[in-house]
Every structure is written in C-alpha cells, then in structure tokens.
C-alpha positions as CSV (number, residue, x, y, z in Angstrom):
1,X,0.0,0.0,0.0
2,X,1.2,3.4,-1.4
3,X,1.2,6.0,1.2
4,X,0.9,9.3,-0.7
5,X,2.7,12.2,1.3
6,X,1.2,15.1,3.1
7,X,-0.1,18.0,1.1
8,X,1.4,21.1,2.7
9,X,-1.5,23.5,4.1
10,X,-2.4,26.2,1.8
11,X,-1.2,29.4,3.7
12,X,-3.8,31.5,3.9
13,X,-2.7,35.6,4.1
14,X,-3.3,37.4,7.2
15,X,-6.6,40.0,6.8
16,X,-5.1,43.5,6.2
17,X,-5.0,45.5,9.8
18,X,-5.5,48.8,10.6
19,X,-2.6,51.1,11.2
20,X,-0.9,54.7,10.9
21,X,1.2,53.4,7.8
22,X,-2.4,51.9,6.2
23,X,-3.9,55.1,6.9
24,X,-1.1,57.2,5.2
25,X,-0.9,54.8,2.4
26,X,-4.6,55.2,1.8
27,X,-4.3,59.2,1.8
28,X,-1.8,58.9,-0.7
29,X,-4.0,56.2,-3.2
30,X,-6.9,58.4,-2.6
31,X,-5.1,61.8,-3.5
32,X,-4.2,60.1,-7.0
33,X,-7.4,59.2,-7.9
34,X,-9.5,62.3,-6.4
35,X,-7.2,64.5,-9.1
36,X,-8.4,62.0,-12.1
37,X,-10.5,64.4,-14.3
38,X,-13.5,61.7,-15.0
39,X,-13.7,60.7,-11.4
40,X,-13.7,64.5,-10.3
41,X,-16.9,64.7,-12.2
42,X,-18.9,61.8,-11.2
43,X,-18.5,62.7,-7.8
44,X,-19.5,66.5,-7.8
45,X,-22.0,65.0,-9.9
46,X,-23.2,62.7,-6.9
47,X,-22.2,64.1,-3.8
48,X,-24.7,66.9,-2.9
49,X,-27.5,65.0,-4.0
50,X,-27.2,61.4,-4.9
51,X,-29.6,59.5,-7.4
52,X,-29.1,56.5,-5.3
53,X,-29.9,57.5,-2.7
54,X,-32.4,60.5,-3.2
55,X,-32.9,63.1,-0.5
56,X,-36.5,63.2,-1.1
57,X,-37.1,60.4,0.5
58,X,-37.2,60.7,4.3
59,X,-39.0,57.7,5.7
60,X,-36.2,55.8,7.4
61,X,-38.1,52.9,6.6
62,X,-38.1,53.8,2.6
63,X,-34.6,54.0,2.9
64,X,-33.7,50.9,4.0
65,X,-36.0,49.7,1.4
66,X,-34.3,51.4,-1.0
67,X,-31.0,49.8,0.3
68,X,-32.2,46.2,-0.6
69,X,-33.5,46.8,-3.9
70,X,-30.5,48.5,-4.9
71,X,-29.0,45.6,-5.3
72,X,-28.2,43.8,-8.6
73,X,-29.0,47.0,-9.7
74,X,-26.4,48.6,-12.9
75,X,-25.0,51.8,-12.6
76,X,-27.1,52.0,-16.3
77,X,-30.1,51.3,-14.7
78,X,-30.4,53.6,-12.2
79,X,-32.8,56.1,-13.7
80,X,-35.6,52.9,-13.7
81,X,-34.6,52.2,-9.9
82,X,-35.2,56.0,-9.1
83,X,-38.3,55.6,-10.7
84,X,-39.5,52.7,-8.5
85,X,-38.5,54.1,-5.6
86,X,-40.4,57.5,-6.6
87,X,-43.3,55.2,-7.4
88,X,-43.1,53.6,-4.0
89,X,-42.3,56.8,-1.9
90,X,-45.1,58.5,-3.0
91,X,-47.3,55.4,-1.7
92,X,-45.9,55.3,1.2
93,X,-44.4,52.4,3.2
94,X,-47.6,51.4,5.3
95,X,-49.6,51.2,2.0
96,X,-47.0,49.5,0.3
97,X,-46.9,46.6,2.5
98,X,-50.5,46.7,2.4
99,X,-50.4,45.4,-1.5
100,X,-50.6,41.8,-2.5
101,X,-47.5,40.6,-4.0
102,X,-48.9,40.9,-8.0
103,X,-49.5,44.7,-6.8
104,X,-45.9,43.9,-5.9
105,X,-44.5,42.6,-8.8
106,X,-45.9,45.6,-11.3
107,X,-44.1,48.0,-9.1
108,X,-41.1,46.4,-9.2
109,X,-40.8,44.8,-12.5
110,X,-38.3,47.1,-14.0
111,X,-35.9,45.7,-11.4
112,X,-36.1,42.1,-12.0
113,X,-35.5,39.4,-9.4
114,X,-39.3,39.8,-8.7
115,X,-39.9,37.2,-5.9
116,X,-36.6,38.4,-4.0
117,X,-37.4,41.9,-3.7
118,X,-41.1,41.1,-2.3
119,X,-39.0,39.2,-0.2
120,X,-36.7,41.9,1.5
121,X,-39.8,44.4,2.0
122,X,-41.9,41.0,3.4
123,X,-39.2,40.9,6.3
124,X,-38.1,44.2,6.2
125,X,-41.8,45.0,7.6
126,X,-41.4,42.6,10.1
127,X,-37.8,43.7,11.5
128,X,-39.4,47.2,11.3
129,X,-42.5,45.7,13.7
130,X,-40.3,44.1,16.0
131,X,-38.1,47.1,16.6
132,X,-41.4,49.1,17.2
133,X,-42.7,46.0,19.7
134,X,-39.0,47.2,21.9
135,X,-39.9,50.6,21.4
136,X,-36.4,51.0,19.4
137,X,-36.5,53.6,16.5
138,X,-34.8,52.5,13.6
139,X,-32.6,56.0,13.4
140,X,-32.0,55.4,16.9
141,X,-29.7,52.7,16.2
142,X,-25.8,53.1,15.9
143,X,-24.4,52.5,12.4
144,X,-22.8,49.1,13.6
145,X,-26.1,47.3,15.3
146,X,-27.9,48.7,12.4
147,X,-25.6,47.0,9.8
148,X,-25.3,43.7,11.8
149,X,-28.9,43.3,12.4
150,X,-30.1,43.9,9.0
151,X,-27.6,41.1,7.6
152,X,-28.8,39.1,10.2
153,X,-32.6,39.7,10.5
154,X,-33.6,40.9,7.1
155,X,-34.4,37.8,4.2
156,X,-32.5,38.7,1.1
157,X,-30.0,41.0,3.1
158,X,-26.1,41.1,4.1
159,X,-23.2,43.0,5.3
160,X,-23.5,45.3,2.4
161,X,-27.6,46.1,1.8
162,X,-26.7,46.6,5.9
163,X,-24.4,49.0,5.3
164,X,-26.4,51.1,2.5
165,X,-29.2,51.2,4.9
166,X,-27.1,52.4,7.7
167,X,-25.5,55.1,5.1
168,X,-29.0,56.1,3.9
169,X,-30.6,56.1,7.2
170,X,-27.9,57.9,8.9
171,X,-27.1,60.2,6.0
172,X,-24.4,61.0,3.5
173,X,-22.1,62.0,6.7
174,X,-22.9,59.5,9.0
175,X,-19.3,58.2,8.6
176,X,-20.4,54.8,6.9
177,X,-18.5,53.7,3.8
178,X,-20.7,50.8,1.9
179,X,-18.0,48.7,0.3
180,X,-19.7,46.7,-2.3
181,X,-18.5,43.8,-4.0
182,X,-16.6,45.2,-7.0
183,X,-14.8,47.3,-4.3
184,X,-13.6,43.8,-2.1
185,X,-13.1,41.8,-5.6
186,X,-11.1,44.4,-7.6
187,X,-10.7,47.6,-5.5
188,X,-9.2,45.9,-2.6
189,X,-6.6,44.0,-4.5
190,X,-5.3,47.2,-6.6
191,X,-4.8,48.3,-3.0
192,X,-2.9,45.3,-1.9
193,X,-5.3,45.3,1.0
194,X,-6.1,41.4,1.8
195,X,-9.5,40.8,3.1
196,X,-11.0,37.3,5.2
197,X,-13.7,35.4,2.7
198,X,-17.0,35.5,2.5
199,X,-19.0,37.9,3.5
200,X,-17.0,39.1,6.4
201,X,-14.9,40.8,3.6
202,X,-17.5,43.6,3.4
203,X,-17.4,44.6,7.1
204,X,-13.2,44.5,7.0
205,X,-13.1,46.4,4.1
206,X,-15.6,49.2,5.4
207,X,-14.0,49.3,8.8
208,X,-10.9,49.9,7.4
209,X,-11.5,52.5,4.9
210,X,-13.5,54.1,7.8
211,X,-11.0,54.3,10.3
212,X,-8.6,55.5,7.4
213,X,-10.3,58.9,6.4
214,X,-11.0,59.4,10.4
215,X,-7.2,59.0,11.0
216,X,-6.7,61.9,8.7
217,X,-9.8,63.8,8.5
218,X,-8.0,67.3,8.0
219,X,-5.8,65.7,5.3
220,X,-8.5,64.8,3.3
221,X,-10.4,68.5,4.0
222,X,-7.8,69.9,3.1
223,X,-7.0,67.7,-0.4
224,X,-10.8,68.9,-1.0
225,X,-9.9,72.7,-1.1
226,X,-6.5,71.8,-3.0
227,X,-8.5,69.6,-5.7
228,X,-11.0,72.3,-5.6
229,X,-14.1,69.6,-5.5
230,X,-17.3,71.5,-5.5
231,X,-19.0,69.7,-2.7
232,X,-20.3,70.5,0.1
233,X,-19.3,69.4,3.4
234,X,-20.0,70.9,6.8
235,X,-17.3,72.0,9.3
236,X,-16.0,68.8,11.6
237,X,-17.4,66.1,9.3
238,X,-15.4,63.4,8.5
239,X,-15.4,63.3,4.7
240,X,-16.5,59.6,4.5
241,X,-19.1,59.9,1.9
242,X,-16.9,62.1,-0.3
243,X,-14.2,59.3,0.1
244,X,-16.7,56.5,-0.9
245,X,-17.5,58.4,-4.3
246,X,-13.9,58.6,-5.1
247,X,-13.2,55.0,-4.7
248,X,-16.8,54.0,-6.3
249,X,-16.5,56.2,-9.3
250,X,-12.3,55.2,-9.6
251,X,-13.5,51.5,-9.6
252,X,-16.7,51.8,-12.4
253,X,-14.1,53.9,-14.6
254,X,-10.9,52.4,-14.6
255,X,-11.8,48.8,-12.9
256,X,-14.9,47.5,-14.2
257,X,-13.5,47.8,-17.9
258,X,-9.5,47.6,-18.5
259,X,-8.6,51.6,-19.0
260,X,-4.9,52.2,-21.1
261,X,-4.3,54.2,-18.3
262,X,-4.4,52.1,-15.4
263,X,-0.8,51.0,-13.7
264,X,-0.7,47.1,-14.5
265,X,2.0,46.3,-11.5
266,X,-0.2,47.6,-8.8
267,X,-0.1,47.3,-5.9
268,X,3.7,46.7,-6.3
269,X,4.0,50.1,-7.9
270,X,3.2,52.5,-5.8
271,X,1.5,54.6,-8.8
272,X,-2.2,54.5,-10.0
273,X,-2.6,55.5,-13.6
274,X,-0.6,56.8,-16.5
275,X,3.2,55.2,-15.1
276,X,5.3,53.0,-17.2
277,X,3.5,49.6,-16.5
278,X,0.4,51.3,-18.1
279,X,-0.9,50.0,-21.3
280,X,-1.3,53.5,-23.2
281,X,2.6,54.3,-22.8
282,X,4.3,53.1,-25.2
C-alpha cells in the first residue's frame, strides 16, 4: 500500500490591519485618484444630491427599502430604480406593504428578481414591527447594530444592503462607507489590501477605509480645497461619503473595464494611472 505524502497547508494571508502606515498609504492612493478628471466629475455630480440615494425620500423605513432593492442593480439602470422608488415613496411604506405581491411585482418589474425583492420588503416590515414592539427607533440605532442586524434579520439581506441602509438612514455624513462587492473583488486588490472570505470581507473592508479617512480627516479636507471639489461638506465632518464616491467612481471607470491608463503592476507600484506599467505608454 502506497502511502501518498502530506499536502502542505495552503497558507492563507493574514486579513489586512488597521494602522498609521495603512492610513497614510490610503491618503496617498486616494489623492491620485480624487485628481483623475472623469472621477472629479462623477462625484461632484453625486455628492450633494445622490440618485441612489435621493434626498426626497425621508421615511427611514423607505430607505432601508431602498437599500435592498438597490442591489443587482447597474449603474445604467439607475434612472428605472429612481423611478421605482419615486413610485413607492409616494405610496408610502404602510400602503406599500399593504399590497398583495402581483401589486408587488408591477411595481417592481423594472428591477427584476421579482420574488426576491417582495421578499426583502416582506421581512423588512417585520424587523421594522419588531423594533417598534421594543420601542427601538430604527434612526436610533448606531451604524454598527444597524448593519449587523439587518444582515442578520432581514431575508434577502447582508453586510453590504446593511451598510447602505445604515448610510442612507444615517445620512451621507454618517461616517459609513458601503464597500460593495466590485470594491472587495477588484478595489481591494489594486490596494494590496487582503480581506477574510466571505461575506465578512464587506465589514473588514468598510471598517478599514472608515478608520482611514478618520485617521486623517484634515488631510482629506484639506485635499478637497486643494483639488478644488465643488461639494459641500459641513465644518468637523469626516469626509467619509466624499471618500466612498472617489473609490466607487475610480472603480466603475478604470476597474470594471481595463482603462490604457491604469498602472498594471499595482499594488507593487506604488502609482495608479498613467506610469510606465500602463498599457497606453508606449
């Protein structure tokens, strides 16, 4: 009998960790890519008033509907999402739940993934309840509880419709930075940041990106005035949301699709765009 040898164990990387050196690296990434032109304009396109998450809705619990429909949802189909949430706003969440589910489906149609969507608002309604049985407010909870609940409680949820909801109900300042999954399957590797699997990657990546503007708040107030972003951002907040758009729009423009531009040895090279290792140069 052939005894076959032991396999060595796969080593699996160590989660990136917060620290001063992660923070300043982060500064620097995000400096490089709030100058890019095309990303400038997306986010002074977005920031003061988001299409995704529209400031004319106010009913915390609209919001966090909004969060779980916006999933699976294209950055080219956002103008039909907008419309379904207009369409459901103006309804009203108590009438809304109210429907039958083919009252349902018509409203949501343009979204697809019929049956999952019913879903989320089925027992979103009924996390809602409970929190009003303990006499909890949904606003009332922090960003964290909020986040973890959601993934936990909510059918058709996770980490990251969690951490939309917590951004929308909360606010564009709130301090929360959804981290979808482009940003943990393409964003985080351009960063050389290594994340834990599954769905745990979500809540890393968030956390650290979070703690990274907050290490350096006046840093990146100040990179605002230098870039000369027109946003607006009140005295003493921690430009989170501002950061969020930078990485989003940096991801749809030069990750989703393979941009000439984009540095090909990253994160070895500690450039982002237009170095030698870029395609365009010749």
């Amino acid at each position: 009998m052939t005894v076959k040898p032991k396999q060595p164990r796969k080593r699996v990387a160590k989660p990136t960790a917060f620290s001063p050196k992660f923070a300043d690296s982060l500064f620097d990434r995000v400096s490089r890519i709030a100058s890019l032109p095309q990303v400038k304009q997306a986010v002074e396109a977005n920031h003061d008033a988001n299409r995704w998450w529209p400031l004319t809705i106010t009913d915390p619990r609209m919001r966090m509907l909004a969060a779980g429909w916006s999933t699976r949802i294209s950055n080219s189909m956002v103008s039909s999402y907008a419309a379904v949430l207009a369409e459901a706003d103006a309804l009203g969440f108590d009438k809304l739940t109210a429907l039958e589910d083919e009252e349902l489906a018509k409203i949501v149609h343009p979204l697809g993934l019929r049956d999952s969507r019913i879903a989320y608002l089925r027992s979103l309604d009924k996390f809602v309840g409970r929190l009003a049985d303990d006499g909890t407010a949904v606003d009332q909870l922090g960003s964290d509880e909020l986040i973890s609940r959601i993934a936990a409680e909510v059918d058709q949820a996770s980490f990251k419709v969690g951490q939309c909801a917590a951004l929308y109900v909360g606010g564009y300042h709130c301090g929360v930075i959804p981290v979808d999954s482009g940003m943990v399957d393409k964003l985080a590797p351009f960063f050389g940041i290594t994340l834990p699997s599954g769905s745990a990657a979500h809540e890393t990546m968030r956390n650290l990106l979070q703690q990274g503007v907050t290490a350096r708040t006046d840093d990146y107030r100040q990179l605002i005035v230098d870039l000369d972003y027109a946003v607006t951002i009140a005295p003493g907040v921690v430009p989170t949301w501002w950061t969020h758009l930078v990485l989003i729009y940096f991801k749809r423009s030069y990750l989703n699709r393979s941009h000439p531009d984009l540095c090909t040895k990253r994160p070895g090279c500690s450039a982002v765009v237009a170095c030698q290792h870029a395609a365009a140069v010749p």
